[in-house]
DSSP file (Angstrom, degrees, kcal/mol; ACC not computed):
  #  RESIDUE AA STRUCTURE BP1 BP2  ACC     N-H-->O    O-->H-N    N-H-->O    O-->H-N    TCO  KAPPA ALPHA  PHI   PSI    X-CA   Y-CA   Z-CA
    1    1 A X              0   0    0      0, 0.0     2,-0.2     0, 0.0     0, 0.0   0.000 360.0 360.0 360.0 139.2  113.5  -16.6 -168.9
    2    2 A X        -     0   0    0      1,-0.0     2,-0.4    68,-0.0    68,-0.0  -0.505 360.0-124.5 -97.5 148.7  110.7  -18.9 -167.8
    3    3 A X        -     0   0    0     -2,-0.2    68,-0.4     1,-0.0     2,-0.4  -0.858  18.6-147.9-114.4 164.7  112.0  -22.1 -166.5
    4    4 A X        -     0   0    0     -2,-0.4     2,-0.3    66,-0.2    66,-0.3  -0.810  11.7-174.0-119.9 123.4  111.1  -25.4 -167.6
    5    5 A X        -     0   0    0     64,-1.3    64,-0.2    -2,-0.4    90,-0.0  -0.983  35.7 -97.2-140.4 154.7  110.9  -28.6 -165.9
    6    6 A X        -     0   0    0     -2,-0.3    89,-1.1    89,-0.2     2,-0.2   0.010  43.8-176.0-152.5 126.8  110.2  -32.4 -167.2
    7    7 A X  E     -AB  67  94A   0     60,-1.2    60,-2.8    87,-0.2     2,-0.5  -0.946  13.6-147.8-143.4 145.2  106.2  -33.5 -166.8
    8    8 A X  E     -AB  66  93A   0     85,-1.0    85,-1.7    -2,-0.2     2,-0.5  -0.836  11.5-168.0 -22.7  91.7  104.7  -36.9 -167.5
    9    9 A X  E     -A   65   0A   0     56,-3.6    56,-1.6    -2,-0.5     2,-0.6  -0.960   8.3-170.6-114.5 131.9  100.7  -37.7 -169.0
   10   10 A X  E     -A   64   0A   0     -2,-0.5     2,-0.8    54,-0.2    54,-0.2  -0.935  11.7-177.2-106.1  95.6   99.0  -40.7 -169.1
   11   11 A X  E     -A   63   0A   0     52,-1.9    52,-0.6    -2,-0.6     2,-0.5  -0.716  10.4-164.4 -99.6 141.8   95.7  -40.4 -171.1
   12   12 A X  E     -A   62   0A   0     77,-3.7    76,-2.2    -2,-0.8     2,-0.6  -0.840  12.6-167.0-130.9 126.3   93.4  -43.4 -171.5
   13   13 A X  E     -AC  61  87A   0     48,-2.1    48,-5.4    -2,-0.5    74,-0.2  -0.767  28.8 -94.7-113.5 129.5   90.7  -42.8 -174.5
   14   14 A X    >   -     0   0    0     72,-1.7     3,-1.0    -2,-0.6     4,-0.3  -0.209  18.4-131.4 -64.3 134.9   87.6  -45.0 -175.0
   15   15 A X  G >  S+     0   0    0      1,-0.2     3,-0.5    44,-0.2    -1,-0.1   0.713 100.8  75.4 -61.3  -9.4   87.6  -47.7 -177.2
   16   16 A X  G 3  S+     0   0    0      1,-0.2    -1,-0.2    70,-0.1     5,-0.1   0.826  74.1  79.1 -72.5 -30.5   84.4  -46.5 -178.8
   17   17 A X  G <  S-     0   0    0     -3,-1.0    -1,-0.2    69,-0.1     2,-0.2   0.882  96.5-137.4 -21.1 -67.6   86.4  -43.6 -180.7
   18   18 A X    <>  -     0   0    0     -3,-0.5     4,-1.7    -4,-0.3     5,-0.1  -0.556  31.8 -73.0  95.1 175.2   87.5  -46.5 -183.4
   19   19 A X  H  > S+     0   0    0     -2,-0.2     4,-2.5     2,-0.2    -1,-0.1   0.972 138.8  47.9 -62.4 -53.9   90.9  -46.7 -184.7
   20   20 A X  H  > S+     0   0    0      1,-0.2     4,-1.1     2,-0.2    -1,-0.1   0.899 117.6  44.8 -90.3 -48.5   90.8  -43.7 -187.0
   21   21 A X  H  > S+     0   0    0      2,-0.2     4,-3.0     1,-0.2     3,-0.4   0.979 112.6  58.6 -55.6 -42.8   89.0  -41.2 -183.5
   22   22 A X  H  X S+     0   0    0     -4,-1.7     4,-2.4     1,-0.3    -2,-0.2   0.875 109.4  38.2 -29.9 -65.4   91.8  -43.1 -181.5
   23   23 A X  H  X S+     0   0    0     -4,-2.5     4,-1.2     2,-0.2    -1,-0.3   0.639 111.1  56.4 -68.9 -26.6   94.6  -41.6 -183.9
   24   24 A X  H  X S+     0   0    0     -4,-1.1     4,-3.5    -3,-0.4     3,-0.4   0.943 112.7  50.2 -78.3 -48.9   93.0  -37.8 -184.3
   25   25 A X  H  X S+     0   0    0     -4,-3.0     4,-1.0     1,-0.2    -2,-0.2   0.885 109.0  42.1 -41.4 -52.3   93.2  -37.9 -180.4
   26   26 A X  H  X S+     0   0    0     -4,-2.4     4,-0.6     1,-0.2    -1,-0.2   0.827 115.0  55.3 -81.0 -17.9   96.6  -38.9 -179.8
   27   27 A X  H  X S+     0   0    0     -4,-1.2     4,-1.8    -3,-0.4    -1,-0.2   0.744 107.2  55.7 -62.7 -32.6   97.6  -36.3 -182.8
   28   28 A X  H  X S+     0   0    0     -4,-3.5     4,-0.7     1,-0.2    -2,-0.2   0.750 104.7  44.9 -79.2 -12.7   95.8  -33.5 -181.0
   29   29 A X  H  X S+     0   0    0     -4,-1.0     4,-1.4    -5,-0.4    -1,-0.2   0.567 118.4  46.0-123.0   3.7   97.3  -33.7 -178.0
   30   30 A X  H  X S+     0   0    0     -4,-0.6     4,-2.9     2,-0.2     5,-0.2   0.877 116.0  44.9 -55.5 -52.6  101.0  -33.9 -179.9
   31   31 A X  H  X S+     0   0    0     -4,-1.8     4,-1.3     2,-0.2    -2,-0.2   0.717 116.1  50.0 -62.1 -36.4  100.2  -31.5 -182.0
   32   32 A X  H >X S+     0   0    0     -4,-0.7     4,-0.8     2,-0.3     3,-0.6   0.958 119.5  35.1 163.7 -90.8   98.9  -29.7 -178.7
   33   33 A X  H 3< S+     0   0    0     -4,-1.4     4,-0.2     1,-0.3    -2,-0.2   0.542 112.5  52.2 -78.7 -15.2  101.9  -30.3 -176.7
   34   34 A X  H >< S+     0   0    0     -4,-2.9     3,-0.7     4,-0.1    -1,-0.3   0.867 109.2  58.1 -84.3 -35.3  104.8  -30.0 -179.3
   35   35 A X  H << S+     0   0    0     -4,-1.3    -2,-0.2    -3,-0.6    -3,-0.1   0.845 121.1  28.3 -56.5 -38.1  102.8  -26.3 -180.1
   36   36 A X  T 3< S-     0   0    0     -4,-0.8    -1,-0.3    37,-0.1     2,-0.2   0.146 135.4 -13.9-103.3 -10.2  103.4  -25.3 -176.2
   37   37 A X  S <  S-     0   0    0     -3,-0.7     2,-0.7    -5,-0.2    32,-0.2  -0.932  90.2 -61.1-161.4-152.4  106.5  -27.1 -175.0
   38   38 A X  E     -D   68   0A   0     30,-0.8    30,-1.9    -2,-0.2     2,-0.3  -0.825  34.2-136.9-141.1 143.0  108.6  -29.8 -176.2
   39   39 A X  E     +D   67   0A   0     -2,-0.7    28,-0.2    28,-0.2     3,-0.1  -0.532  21.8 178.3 -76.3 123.4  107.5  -33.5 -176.9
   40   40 A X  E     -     0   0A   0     26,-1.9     2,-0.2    -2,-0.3    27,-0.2   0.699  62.0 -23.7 -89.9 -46.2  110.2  -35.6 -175.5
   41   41 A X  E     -D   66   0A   0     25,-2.4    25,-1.6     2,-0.0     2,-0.5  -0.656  48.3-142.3-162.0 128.0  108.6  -39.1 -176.4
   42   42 A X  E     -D   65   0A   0     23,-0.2     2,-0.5    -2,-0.2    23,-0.3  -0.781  12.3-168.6 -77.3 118.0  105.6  -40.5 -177.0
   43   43 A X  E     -D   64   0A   0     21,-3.8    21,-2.0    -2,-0.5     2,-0.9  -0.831   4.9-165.3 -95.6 123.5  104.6  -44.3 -175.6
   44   44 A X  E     -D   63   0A   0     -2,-0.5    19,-0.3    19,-0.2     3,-0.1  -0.883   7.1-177.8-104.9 122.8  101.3  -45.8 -177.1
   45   45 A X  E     -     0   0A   0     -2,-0.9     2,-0.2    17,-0.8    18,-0.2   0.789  27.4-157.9 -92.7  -8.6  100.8  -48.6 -174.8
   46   46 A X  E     +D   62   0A   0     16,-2.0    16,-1.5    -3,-0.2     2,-1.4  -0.370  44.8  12.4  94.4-158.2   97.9  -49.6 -176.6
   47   47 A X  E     +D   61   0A   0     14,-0.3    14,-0.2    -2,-0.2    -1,-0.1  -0.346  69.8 171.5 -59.4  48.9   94.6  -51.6 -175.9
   48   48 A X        -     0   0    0     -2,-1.4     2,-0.4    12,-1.2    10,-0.1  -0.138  35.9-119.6 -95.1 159.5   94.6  -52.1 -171.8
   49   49 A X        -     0   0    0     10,-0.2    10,-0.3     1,-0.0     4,-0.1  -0.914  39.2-117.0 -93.7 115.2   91.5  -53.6 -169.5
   50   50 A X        -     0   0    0      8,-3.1     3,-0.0    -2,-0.4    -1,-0.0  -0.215  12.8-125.9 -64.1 143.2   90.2  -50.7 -166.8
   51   51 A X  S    S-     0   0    0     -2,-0.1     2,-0.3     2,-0.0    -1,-0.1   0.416  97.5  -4.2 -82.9 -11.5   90.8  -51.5 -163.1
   52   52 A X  S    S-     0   0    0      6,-0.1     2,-0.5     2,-0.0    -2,-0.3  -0.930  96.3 -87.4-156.8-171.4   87.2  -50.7 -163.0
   53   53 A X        -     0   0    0     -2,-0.3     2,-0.5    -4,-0.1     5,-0.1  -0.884  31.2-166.6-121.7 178.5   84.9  -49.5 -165.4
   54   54 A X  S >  S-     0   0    0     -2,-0.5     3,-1.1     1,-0.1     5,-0.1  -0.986  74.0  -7.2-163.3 157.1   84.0  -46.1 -166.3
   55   55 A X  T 3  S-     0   0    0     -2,-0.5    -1,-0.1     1,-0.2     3,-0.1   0.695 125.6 -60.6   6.8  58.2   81.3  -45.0 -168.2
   56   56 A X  T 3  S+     0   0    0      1,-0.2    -1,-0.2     2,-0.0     3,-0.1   0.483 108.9 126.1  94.6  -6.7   80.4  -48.5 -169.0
   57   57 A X    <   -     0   0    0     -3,-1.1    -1,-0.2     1,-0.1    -2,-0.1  -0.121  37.8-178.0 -80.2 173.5   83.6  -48.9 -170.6
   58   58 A X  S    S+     0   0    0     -5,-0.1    -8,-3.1   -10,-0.1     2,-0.2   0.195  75.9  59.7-147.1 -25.1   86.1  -52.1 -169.3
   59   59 A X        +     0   0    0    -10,-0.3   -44,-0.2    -5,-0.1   -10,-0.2  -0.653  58.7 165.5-178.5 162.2   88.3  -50.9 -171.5
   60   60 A X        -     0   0    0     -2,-0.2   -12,-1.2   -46,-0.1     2,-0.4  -0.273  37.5-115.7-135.8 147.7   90.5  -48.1 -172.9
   61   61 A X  E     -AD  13  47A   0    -48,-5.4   -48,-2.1   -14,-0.2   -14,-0.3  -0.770  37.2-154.1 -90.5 138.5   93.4  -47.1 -175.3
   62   62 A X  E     -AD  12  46A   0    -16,-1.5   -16,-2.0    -2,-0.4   -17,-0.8  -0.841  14.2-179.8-117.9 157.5   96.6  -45.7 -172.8
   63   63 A X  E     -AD  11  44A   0    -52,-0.6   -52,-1.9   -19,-0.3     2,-0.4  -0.934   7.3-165.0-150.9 122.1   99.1  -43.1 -174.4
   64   64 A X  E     -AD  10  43A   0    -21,-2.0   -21,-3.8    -2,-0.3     2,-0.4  -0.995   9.2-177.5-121.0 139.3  101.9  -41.9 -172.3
   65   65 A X  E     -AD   9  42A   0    -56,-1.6   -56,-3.6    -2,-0.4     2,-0.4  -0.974  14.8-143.2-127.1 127.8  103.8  -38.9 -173.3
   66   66 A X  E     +AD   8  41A   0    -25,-1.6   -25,-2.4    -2,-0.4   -26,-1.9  -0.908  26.1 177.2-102.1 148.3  107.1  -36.7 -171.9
   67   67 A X  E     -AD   7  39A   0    -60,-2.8   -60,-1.2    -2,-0.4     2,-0.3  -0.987  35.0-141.9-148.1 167.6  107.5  -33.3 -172.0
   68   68 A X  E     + D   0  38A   0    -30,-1.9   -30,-0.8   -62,-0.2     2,-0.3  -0.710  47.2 137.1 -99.8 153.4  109.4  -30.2 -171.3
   69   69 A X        -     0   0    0     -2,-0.3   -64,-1.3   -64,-0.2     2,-0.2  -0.954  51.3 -92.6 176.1 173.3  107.2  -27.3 -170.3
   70   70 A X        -     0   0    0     -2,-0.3     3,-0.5   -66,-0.3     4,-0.2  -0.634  49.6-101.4-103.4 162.7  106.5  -24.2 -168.1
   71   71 A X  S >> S+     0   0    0    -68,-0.4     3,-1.3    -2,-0.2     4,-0.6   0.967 117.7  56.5 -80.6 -39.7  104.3  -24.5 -164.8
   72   72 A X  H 3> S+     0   0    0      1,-0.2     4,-1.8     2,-0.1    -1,-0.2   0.754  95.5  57.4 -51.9 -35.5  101.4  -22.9 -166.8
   73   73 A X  H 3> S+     0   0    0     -3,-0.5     4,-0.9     1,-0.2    -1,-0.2   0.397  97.7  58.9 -89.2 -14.5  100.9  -25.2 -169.7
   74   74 A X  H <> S+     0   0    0     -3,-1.3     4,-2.8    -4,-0.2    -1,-0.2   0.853 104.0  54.7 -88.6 -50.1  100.4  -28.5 -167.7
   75   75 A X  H  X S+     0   0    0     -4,-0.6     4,-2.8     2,-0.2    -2,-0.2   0.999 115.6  43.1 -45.4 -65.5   96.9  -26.4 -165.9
   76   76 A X  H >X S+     0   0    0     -4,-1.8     3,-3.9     1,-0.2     4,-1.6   0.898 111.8  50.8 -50.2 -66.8   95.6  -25.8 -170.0
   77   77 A X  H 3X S+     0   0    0     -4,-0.9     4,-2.6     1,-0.2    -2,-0.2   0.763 113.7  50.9 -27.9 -73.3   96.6  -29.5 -171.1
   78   78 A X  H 3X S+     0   0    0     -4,-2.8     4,-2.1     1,-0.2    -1,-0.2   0.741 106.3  45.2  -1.7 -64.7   94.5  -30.3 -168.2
   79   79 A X  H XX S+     0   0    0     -3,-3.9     4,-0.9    -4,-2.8     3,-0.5   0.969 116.8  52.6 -78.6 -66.3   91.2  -28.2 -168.8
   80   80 A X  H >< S+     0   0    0     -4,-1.6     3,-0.5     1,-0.3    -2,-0.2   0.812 105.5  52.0 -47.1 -36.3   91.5  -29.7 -172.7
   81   81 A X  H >< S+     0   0    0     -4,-2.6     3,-2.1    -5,-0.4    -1,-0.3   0.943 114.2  53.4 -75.2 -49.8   91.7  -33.5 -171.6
   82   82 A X  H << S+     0   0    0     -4,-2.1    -1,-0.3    -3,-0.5    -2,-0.2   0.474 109.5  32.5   3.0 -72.9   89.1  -32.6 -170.0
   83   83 A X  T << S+     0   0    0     -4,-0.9     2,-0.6    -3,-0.5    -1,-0.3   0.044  93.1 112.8 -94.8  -0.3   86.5  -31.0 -172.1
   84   84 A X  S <  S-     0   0    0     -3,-2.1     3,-0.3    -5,-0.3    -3,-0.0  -0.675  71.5-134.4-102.0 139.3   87.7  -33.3 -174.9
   85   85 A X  S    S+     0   0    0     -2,-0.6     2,-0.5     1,-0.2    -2,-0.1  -0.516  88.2  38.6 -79.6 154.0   84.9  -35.8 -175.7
   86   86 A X  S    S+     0   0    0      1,-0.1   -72,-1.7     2,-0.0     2,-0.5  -0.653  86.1 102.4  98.5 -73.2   86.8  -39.5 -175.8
   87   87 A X  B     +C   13   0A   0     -2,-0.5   -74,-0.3    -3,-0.3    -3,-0.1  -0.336  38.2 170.4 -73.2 121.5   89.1  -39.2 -173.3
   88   88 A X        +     0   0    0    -76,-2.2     2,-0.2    -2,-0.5   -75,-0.2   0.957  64.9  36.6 -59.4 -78.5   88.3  -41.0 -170.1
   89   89 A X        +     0   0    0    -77,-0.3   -77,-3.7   -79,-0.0     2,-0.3  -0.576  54.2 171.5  61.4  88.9   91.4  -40.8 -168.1
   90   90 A X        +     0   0    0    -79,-0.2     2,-0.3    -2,-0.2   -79,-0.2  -0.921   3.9 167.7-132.7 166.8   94.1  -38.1 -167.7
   91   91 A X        +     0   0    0     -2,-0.3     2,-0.3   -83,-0.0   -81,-0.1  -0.894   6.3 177.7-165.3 151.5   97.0  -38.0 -165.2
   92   92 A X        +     0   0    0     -2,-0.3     2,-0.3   -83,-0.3   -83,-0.2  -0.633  12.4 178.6-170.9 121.3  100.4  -35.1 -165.6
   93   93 A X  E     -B    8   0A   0    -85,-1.7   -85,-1.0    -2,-0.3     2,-0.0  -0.973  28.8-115.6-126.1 120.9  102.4  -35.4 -163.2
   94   94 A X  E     -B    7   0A   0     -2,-0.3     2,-0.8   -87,-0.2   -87,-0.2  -0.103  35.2-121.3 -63.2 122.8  105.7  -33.3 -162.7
   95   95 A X        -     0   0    0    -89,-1.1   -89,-0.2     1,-0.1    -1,-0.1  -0.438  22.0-118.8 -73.4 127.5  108.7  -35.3 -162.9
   96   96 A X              0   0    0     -2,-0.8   -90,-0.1     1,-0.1    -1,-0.1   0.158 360.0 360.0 -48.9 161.0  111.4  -35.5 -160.1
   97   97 A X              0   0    0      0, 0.0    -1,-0.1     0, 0.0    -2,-0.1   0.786 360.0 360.0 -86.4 360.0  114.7  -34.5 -160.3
């Protein structure tokens, strides 16, 4: 049995999406993360001001999510926020005990 331990993501997604790019995003990466572990809660924090900018942006929509998981599955999420056009911003961090 693979064990499982408690991980933490913070995405921040460019306000240029729109509302309606905003919403497919944060649905892909439920849908994403309930398909591969299990979604403990989702926070939308909303409409936030960047501590800097990046790519021109000042600022960005933040989404935090827990989840339950296996050590592999945090490495993919990773590579997707990544490659996924919209999101600025990623963070997973494994939670303490």
């Amino acid at each position: 049995m693979a064990v499982k331990a408690n991980y933490e993501t913070v995405m921040v997604i460019s306000m240029k999406q729109g509302e309606e790019g905003i919403q497919a995003i944060v649905e892909k990466f439920k849908a994403l993360i309930e398909k591969h572990a299990t979604l403990l809660n989702v926070d939308e924090w909303g409409k936030r001001r960047l501590a800097y900018l990046i790519n021109k942006e000042s600022e960005g929509y933040y989404v935090l999510m827990n989840f339950e998981s296996t050590a592999e599955f945090p490495a993919e999420l990773d590579r997707i926020y990544k490659i996924t056009d919209g999101v600025l911003r990623s963070l997973i961090i494994k939670k303490g005990e």
